[in-house]
C-alpha positions, 0 to 999 in steps of 0.5 A, a space after each residue: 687106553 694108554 693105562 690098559 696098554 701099561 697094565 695088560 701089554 706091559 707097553 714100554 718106552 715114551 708113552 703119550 696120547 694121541 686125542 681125536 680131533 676132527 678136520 678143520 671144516 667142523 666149525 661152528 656155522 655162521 648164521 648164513 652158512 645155516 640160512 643156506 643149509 636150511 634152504 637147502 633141507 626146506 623140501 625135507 622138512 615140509 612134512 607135514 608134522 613140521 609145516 604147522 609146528 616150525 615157524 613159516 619160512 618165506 624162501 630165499 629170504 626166510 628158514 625155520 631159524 634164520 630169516 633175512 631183513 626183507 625191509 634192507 632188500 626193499 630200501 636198498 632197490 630205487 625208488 620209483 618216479 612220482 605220478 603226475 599228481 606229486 604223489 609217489 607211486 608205492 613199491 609191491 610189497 614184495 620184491 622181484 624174486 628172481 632178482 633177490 636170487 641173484 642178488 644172493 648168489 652175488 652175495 650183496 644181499 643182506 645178511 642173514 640172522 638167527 630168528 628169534 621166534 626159532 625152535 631148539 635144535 637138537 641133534 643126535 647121531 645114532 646107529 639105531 642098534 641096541 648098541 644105544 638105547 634110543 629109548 632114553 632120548 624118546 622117554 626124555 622127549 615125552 618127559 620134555 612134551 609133559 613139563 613144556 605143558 605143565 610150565 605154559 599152565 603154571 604161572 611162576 612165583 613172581 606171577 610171569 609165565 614161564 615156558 619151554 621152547 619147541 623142540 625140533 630133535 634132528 636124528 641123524 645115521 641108518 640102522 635096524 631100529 629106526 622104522 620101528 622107533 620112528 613109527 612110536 615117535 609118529 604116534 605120539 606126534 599125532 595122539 594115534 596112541 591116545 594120549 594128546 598129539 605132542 605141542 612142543 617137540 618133533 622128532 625127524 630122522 635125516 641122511 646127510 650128505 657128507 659136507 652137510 652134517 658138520 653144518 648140521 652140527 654146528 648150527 644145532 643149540 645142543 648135542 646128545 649122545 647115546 654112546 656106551 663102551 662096555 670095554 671101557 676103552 673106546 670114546 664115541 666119535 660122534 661127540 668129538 665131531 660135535 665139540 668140533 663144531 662148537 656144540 655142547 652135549 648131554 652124554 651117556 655116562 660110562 667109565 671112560 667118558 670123563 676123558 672127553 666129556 667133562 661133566 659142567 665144562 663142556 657138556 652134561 652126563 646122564 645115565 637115564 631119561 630122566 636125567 636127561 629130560 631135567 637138563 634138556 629143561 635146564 639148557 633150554 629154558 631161556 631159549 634163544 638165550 641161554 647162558 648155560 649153553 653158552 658157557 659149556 660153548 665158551 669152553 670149546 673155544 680154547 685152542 692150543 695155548 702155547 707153540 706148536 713146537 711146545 711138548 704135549 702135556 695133560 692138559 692138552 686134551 681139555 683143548 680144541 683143534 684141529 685133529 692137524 693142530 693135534 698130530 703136530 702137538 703130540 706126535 711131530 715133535 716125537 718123530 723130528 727128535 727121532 730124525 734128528 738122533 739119527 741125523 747125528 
C-alpha cells in the first residue's frame, strides 16, 4: 500500500507503515479457557453427525478436547468411615456433581487438560461469497477423507500403521452460499451422494458470540484462509486475528500476501486444493504432536524486541503485539516529535 501510494499518488514526506494487530484479548487459550468454551458450545456440537464421530464427553469434567482428572475429584473428597466389619465402605464411582459444579465455579477443581485422544481443529472464517472460493477447502477435505483411508489401510515401510487424525473443520461468518455448501458438505458426510459416508472429517458452520471467537481461534491446531485481493492492495483481517491467538495458517496465495503471511515461518501458502490438502497431511500427521505446527507457532511468539520509545524499522512487521503495542511503536513516536517541534 505505502509503494502504491509513492508510485500513483506521488505520496510525499515520512512514510511508514502501520501493521494491523488485534486487541490484547486475541491470545492463545489455556487449556481451561478452552474447557469452558467447549462446555459452553457442547449443546452446538451434539448434533448428530458429531455425537458418534467426537470423543465422548462427560460434562462438567470432559469436552471433545479437554477433559478433567476425575480420579484428582475423587481422591481430594474425605473418605468415608469403616463398617462395623473393618472393611471400608467404597465411594460411588462417580462424585456428587452439583458438588464438583460448585467446586469448578470456586475454581479449587483440578485443572483441565487437552486430550490426547482429541481430533484436529480446524478453523476458517469466510464470508461464504464468491469473494472466496469455499470449494478449495471442500475438495481439500474430500482429498484428506481419501488419504486419512489410504494411511490406515497401508502399513508404513518400517511395518507401523501410519494414520491421520479425524478432522473437525469449524467455519465460522454468514453469507449467500453457505446453505448451499453446507447441504454438499451433509451429503458427503452421510454417503447420500453414493460414495462412503466420510470416517475422518466433519464440517460445521458456527456463529460466535463476539468474545467467543478469539477463544475459538486460539484453541484451534490450525487456521485457513481463503481470502484473495485482485487489487493486490488489502490483507485479510482474518489471518492477523489468528496469528493474534497464536494459530498458524494455510493461505491463499495472491500478490501481497507475503507481506503478512510468510510461506515456512508462520504459516503455509496454496494456490489450489490440492496444495492444501498435502499440507493439511503434512501438519497434522503427528497429531497431537506435530512439530511443524509448533515451530510455525514459535514464531508468533516474538514480540517487540527493543523499547517502545525505539523508532519502527522493517523488521517490525514479522513481530507480534498488540495492535496498542503497535501504534506506539510506528506512530507515537511520529506525533510526541511533532509536539515536541512545535513545543520549541
Amino acid at each position: 500500500m505505502r509503494d502504491f501510494l509513492v508510485r500513483e499518488w506521488d505520496l510525499q514526506g515520512i512514510k511508514v507503515v502501520l501493521h494491523d494487530r488485534p486487541p490484547a484479548r486475541f491470545h492463545r487459550a489455556s487449556p481451561s479457557e478452552a474447557h469452558e468454551l467447549f462446555l459452553k458450545l457442547r449443546s452446538v456440537l451434539a448434533i448428530p453427525e458429531l455425537t458418534s464421530f467426537l470423543p465422548p464427553i462427560s460434562p462438567p469434567y470432559s469436552t471433545p478436547f479437554t477433559s478433567m482428572p476425575r480420579s484428582s475429584l475423587l481422591s481430594s473428597e474425605p473418605r468415608r468411615p469403616s463398617d462395623d466389619t473393618g472393611s471400608s465402605i467404597s465411594l460411588d464411582p462417580e462424585p456428587d456433581q452439583e458438588e464438583d459444579v460448585e467446586r469448578l465455579a470456586r475454581g479449587t477443581a483440578p485443572m483441565p487438560a487437552l486430550r490426547s485422544d482429541r481430533p484436529a481443529l480446524l478453523v476458517s472464517s469466510t464470508s461464504w461469497t464468491p469473494d472466496e472460493d469455499f470449494g478449495i477447502l471442500l475438495d481439500a477435505m474430500v482429498l484428506y477423507e481419501k488419504r486419512a483411508r489410504e494411511l490406515s489401510n497401508a502399513p508404513s515401510s518400517d511395518g507401523l500403521r501410519t494414520s491421520l487424525p479425524k478432522l473437525l473443520v469449524i467455519v465460522t461468518g454468514k453469507g449467500p452460499l453457505r446453505d448451499e455448501y453446507m447441504q454438499r458438505i451433509g451429503k458427503l458426510q452421510s454417503g447420500e451422494g453414493g460414495e462412503d459416508a466420510w470416517r475422518y472429517v466433519r464440517c460445521v458452520s458456527l456463529w460466535l458470540e463476539a468474545e467467543d471467537y478469539p477463544l475459538l481461534l486460539g484453541s484451534a491446531d490450525l487456521g485457513v484462509s481463503l481470502h484473495s485481493s485482485s487489487s493486490a492492495l488489502d490483507l485479510p483481517m482474518k489471518v492477523v486475528d489468528m496469528f493474534g491467538c497464536g494459530l498458524p495458517v494455510c493461505a491463499l496465495g495472491f500478490a501481497c500476501l507475503d507481506e503478512l503471511v510468510k510461506d515456512g515461518v508462520n504459516g503455509l501458502v496454496f494456490h489450489n486444493a490440492e496444495q492444501l490438502a498435502g499440507q493439511l497431511e503434512d501438519l497434522l500427521s503427528s497429531h497431537p504432536h506435530s512439530h511443524v505446527i509448533e515451530r510455525l507457532r514459535s514464531s508468533l511468539q516474538h514480540t517487540y524486541p527493543r523499547s517502545p520509545r525505539s523508532p519502527a524499522s522493517e523488521e517490525d512487521a514479522d513481530y507480534w503485539g498488540t495492535w496498542a503495542q503497535n501504534w506506539d511503536r510506528v506512530v507515537r513516536p511520529l506525533i510526541l516529535r511533532d509536539v515536541a517541534e512545535t513545543t520549541y
